[in-house]
C-alpha positions as CSV (number, residue, x, y, z in Angstrom):
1,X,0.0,0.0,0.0
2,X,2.9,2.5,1.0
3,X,6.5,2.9,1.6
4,X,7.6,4.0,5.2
5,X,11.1,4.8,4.1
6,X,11.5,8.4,5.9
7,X,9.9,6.9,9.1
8,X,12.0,4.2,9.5
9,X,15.1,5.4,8.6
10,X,15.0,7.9,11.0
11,X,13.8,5.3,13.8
12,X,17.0,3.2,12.7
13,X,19.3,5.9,13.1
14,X,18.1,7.2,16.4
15,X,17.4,3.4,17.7
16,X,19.8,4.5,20.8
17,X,18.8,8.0,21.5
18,X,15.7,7.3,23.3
19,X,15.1,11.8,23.8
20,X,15.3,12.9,20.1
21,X,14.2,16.1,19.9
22,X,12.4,15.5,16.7
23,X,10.4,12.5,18.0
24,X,7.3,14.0,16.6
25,X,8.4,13.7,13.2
26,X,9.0,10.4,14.0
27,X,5.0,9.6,15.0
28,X,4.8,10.9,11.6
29,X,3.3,14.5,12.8
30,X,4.8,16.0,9.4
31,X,2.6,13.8,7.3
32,X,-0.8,13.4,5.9
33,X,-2.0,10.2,7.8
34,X,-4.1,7.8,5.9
35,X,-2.8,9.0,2.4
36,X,-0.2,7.5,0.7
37,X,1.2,7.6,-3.0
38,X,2.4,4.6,-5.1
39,X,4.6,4.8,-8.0
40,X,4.7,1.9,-10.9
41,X,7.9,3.2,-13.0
42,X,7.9,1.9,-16.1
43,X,11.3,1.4,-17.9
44,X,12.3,-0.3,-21.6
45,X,15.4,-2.4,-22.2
46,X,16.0,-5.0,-24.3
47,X,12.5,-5.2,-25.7
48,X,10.9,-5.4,-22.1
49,X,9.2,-3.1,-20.2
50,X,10.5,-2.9,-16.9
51,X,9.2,-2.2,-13.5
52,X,11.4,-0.6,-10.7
53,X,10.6,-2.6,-7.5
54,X,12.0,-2.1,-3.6
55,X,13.1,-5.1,-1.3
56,X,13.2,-4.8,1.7
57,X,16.2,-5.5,4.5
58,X,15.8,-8.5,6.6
59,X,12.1,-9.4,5.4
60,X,12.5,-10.3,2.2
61,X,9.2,-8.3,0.7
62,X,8.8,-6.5,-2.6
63,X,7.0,-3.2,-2.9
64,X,6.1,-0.3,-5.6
65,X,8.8,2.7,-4.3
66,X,6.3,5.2,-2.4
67,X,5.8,7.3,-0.1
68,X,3.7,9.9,2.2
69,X,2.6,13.8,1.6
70,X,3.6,16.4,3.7
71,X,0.9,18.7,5.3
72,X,2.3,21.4,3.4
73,X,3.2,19.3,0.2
74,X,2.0,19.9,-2.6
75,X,0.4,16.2,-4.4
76,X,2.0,16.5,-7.5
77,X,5.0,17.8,-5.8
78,X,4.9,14.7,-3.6
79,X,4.2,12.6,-6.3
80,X,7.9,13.7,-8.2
81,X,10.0,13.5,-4.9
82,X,8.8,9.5,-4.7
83,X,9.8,9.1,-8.1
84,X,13.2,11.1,-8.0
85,X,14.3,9.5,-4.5
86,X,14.4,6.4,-6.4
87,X,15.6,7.1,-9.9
88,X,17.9,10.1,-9.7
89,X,16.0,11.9,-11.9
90,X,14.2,15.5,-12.0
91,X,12.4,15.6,-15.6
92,X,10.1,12.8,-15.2
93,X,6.6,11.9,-16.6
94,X,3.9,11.0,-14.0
95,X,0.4,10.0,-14.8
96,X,-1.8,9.7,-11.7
97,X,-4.1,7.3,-12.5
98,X,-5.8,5.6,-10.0
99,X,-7.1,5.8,-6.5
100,X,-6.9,3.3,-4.4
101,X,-9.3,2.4,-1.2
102,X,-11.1,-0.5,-1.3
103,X,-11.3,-1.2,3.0
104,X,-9.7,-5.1,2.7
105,X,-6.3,-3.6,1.0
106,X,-5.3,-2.9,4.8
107,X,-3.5,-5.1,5.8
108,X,-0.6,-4.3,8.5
109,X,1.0,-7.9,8.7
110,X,3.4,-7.1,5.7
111,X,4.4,-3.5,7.7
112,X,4.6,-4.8,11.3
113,X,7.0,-7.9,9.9
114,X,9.4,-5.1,8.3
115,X,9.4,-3.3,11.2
116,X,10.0,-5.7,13.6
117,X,12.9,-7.3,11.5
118,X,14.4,-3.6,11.8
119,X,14.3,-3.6,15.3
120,X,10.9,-1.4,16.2
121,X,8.2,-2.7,17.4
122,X,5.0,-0.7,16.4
123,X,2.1,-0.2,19.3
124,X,-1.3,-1.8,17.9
125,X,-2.3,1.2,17.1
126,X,0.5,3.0,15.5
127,X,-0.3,5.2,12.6
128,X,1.4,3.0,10.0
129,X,-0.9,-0.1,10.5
130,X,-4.0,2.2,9.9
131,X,-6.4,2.1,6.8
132,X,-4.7,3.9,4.0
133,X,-6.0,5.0,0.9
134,X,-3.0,4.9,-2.0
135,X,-3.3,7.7,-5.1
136,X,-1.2,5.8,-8.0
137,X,1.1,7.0,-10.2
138,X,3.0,6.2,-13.2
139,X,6.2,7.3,-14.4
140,X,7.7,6.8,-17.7
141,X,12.1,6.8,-17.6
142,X,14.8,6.8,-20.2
143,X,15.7,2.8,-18.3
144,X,19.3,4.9,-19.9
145,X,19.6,7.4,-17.5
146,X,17.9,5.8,-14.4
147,X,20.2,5.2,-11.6
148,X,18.5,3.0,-9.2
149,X,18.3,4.0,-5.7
150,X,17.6,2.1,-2.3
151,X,17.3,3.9,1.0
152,X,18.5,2.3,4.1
153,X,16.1,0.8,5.1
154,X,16.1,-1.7,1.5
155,X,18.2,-4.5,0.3
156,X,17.5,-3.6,-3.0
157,X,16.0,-1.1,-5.6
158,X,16.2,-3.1,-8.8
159,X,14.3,-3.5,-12.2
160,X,12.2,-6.1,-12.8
161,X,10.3,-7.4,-16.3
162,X,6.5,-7.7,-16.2
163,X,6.9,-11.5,-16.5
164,X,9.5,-11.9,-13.3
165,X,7.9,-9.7,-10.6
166,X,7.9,-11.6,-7.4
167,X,5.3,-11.3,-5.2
168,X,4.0,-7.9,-3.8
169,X,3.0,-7.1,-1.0
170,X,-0.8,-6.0,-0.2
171,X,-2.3,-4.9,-3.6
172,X,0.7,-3.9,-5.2
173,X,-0.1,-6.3,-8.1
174,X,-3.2,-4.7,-8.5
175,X,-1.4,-1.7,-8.8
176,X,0.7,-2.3,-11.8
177,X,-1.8,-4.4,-13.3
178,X,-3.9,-1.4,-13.5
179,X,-1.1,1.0,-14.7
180,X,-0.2,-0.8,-17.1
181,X,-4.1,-0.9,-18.5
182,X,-4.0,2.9,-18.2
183,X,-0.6,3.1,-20.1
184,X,-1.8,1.0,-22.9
185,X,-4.9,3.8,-23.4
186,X,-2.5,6.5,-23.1
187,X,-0.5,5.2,-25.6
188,X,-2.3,7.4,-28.9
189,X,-4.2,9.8,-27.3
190,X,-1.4,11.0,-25.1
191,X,1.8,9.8,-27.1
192,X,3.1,9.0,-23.9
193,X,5.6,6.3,-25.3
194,X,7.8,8.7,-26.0
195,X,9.3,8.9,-22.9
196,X,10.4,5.7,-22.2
197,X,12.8,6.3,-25.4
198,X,16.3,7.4,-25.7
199,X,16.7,10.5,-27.2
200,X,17.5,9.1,-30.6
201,X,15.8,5.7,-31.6
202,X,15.0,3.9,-34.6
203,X,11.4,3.0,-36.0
204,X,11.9,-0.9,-35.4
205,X,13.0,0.6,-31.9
206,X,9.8,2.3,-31.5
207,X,7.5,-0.4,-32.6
208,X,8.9,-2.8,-30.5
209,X,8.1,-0.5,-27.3
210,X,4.4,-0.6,-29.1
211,X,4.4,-4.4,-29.5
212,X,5.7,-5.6,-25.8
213,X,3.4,-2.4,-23.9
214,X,0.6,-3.9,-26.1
215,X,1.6,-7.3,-26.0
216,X,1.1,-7.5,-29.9
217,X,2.7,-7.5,-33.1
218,X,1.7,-4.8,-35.4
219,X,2.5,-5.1,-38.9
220,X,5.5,-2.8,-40.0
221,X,3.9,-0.5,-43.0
222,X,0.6,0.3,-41.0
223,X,2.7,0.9,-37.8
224,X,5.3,3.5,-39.5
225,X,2.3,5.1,-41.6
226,X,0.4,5.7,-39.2
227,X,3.5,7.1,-36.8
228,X,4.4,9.2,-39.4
229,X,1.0,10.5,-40.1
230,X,1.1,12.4,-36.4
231,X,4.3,14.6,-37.7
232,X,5.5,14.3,-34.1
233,X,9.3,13.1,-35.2
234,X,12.3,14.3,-36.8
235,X,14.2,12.4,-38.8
236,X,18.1,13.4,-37.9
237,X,20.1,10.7,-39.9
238,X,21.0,6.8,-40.1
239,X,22.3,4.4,-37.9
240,X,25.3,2.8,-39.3
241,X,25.1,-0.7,-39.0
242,X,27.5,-1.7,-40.7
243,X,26.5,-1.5,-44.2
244,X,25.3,1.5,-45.5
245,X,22.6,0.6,-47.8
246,X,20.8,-1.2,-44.7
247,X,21.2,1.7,-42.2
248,X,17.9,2.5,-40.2
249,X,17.2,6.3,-40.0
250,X,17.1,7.4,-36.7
251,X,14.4,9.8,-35.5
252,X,13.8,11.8,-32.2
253,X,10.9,13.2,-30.7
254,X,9.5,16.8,-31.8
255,X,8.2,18.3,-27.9
């Protein structure tokens, strides 16, 4: 449902200073309680799209990255701090896209285990076992120019294709299952496909992202016809290959 990675780093660090003087921020006083944002960053490599996923230490449960809002935060402004804390980058797309809050996604078992193995042991009712309701988002990256990024708190911050995510905890699943649904309409009326490309990319490049996001093959002329129909790319020159009477042109993005 949510990521807790502020929370208990700072609990971690301070485990032997029992008189923090910030100990409200640590009951979570700075955050919006019972709201919580999901991310399901999508990334392309090697004709797959790719899902950035969270482990985490000692407990050995996978996760969407995520995290809380700030009473003076801003959503959107929330939304692109989750997303950069984990990639590294600043100019990111993000698509919200769902909502939600259906009462049986709470389930504090997964969150109590990871806290415990950390060495904290939440109260029964501790703000982070609550009912929480989860605004999703997704985010399209260059796979390129992501650098992955764990917080303390993880074992691991790694890519994952659709076909080997391990299991999720709470309705994580449901999560990408339904951003990836809300991609695959996005993908003509929004051209959001764009940015999970390099900068410059061939048309075979292109309509392979097409054919694994839509888990289809599309037939080469009607593909490129109808790509070029939208006047929404340059083409810049060919990629040598080799031989240059075989050379693809390579195209970029007109913003």
């Amino acid at each position: 449902m949510f990521i807790f990675t502020k929370y208990l780093s700072y609990r971690i660090k301070h485990m032997d200073n029992r008189k923090e003087k910030n100990e409200s921020d640590a009951a979570g006083s700075d955050y919006m309680h019972g709201l919580a944002i999901d991310a399901v960053i999508f990334g392309f490599h090697d004709h797959q799209l790719k899902v950035l996923l969270m482990q985490y230490k000692r407990s050995n449960i996978y996760a969407l990255p995520g995290g809380f809002i700030h009473k003076e935060e801003n959503l959107e402004d929330a939304a692109h701090r989750v997303v950069s804390e984990r990639t590294g980058l600043t100019d990111i797309y993000l698509e919200q896209f769902h909502v939600f809050g259906d009462a049986h996604r709470a389930d504090p078992a997964p969150l109590r285990s990871i806290m415990m193995a950390n060495g904290f042991e939440p109260g029964e009712n501790h703000w982070l076992l609550q009912r929480f309701v989860s605004i999703g988002y997704y985010a399209l990256v260059d796979f390129t120019k992501v650098t992955p990024m764990p917080d303390r708190i993880f074992d691991g911050c790694n890519w994952y294709g659709l076909n080997d995510i391990p299991p999720l905890m709470q309705d994580h699943e449901t999560i990408v299952k339904k951003a990836l649904e809300s991609l695959r309409t996005n993908l003509d009326n929004k051209l959001v496909a764009f940015n999970l490309m390099p900068e410059e990319f061939t048309m075979n490049d292109l309509q392979a992202l097409y054919e694994t996001i839509l888990d289809k093959k599309l037939l080469r002329p009607a593909f490129q016809r109808k790509i070029l129909s939208l006047n929404i790319l340059q083409r810049i020159a060919k990629k040598w290959t080799g031989g240059a009477h075989k050379a693809p042109y390579l195209y970029k993005f007109i913003r």
